[in-house]
C-alpha positions as CSV (number, residue, x, y, z in Angstrom):
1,X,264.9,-52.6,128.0
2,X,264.3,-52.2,124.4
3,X,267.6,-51.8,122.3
4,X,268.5,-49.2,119.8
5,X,271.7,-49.3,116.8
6,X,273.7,-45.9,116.9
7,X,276.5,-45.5,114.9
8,X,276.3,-49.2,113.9
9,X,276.5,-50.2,118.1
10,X,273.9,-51.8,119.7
11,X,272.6,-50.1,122.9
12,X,270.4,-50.0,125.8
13,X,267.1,-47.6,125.0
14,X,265.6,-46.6,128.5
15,X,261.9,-47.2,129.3
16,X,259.9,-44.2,129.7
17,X,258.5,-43.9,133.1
18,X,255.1,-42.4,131.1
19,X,252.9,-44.4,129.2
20,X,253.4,-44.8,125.4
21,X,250.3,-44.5,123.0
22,X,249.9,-48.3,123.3
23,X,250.5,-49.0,126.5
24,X,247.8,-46.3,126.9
25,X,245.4,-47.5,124.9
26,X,245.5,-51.0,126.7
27,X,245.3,-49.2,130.1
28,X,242.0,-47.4,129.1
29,X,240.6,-51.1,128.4
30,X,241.9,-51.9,131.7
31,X,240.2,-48.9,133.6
32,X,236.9,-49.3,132.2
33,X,236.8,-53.1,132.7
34,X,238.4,-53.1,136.4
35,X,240.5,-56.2,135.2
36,X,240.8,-58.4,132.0
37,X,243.0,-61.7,129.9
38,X,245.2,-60.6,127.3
39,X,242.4,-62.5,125.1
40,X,239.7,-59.8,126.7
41,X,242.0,-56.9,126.1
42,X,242.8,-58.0,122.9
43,X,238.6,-58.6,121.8
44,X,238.1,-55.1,123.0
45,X,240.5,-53.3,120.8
46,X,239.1,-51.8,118.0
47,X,239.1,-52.9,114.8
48,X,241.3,-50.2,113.5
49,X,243.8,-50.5,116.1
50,X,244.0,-54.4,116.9
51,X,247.3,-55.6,117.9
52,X,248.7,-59.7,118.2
53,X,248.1,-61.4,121.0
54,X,251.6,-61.5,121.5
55,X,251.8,-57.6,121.4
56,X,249.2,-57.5,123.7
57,X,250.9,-59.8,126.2
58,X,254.3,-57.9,126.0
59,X,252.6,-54.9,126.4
60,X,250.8,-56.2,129.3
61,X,254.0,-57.1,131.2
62,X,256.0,-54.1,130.2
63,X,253.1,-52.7,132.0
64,X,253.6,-54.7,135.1
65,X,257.5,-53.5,135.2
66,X,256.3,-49.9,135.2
67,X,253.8,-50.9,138.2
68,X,250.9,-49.4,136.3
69,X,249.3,-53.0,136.4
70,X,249.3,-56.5,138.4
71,X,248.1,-59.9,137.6
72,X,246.7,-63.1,139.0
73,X,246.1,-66.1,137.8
74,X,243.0,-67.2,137.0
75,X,243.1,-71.4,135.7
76,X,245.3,-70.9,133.2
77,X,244.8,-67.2,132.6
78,X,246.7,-64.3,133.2
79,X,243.9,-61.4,134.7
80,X,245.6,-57.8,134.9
81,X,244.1,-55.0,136.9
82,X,245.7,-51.4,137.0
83,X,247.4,-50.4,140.0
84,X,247.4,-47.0,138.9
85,X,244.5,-44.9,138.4
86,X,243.8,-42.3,135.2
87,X,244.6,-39.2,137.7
88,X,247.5,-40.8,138.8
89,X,248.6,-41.7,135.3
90,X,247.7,-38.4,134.3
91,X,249.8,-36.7,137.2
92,X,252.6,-38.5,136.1
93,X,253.0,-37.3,132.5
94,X,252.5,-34.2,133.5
95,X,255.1,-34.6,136.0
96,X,257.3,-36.0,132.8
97,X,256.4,-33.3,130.8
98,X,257.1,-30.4,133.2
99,X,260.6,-31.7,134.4
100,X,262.0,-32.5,130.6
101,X,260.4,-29.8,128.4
102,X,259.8,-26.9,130.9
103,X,262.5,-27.0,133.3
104,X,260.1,-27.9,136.1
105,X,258.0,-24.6,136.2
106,X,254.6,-24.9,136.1
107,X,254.0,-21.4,134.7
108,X,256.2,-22.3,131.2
109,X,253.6,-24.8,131.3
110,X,250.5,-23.0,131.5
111,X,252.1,-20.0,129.6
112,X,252.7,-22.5,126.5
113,X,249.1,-23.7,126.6
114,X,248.1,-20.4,126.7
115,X,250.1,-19.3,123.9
116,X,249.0,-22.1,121.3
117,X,246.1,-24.0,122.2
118,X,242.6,-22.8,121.8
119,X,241.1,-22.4,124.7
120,X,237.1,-21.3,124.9
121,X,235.3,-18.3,127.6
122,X,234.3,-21.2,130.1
123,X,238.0,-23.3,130.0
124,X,239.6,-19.9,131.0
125,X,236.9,-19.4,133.7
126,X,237.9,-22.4,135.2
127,X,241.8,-21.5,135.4
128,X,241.7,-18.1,136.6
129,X,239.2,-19.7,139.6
130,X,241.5,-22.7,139.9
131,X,244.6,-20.4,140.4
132,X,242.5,-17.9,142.5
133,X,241.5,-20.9,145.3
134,X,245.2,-21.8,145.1
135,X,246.6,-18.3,145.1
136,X,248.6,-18.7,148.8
137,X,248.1,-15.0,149.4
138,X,244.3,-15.1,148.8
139,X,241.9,-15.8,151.8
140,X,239.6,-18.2,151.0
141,X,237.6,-18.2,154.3
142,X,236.0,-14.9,153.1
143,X,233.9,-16.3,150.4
């Protein structure tokens, strides 16, 4: 667990059960290579954004407590695939999001993207059909 100082004592910060921007960013190396070394992930960063080795490596196995990734050695070389695909990893923030910032109800969900995002003509045609083939009192044998 990573620590925290409040009020001068030193305490236990818990590990989100979602993925941080970094741990995300390493993870989309990770899905579009299937598997890679810390050195690999770290070559594929880009410029801009490059992290340490060693950042890469904690990262890696903070990773591997989460159980979004494994590894296996390879000679003298870590190799990390993702146990967690991006619909799975996706499904779980939202699961994050809904229970801490909207009380576990879908519809404060949807009702807050609604309210301030920007959403174009063919987005909104795909929700209103999406919520029609999952409306529980529609039959959806007649179409």
């Amino acid at each position: 667990m990573n620590s925290l100082v409040v009020g001068g004592t030193l305490v236990a910060r818990k590990r989100s059960p979602t993925l941080t921007e970094s741990e995300l960013r390493l993870m989309e190396i990770l899905w579009q290579r299937g598997s890679a070394t810390v050195a690999e992930v770290v070559e594929a960063l880009p410029k801009r954004l490059s992290l340490a080795y060693s950042t890469v490596l904690t990262t890696l196995r903070i990773l591997e407590q989460k159980g979004y990734v494994r590894h296996t050695e390879e000679g003298r070389a870590f190799v990390y695939c993702p146990l967690v695909d991006r619909n799975q990893a996706r499904r779980s923030a939202v699961e994050f999001v809904l229970s801490r910032f909207f009380n576990n109800s879908p519809e404060l969900l949807m009702l807050n993207i609604l309210e301030h995002e920007d959403i174009d003509a063919a987005e909104l045609e795909r929700l209103r059909t999406m919520i029609q083939q999952n409306d529980p009192g529609e039959d959806h044998e007649q179409r």
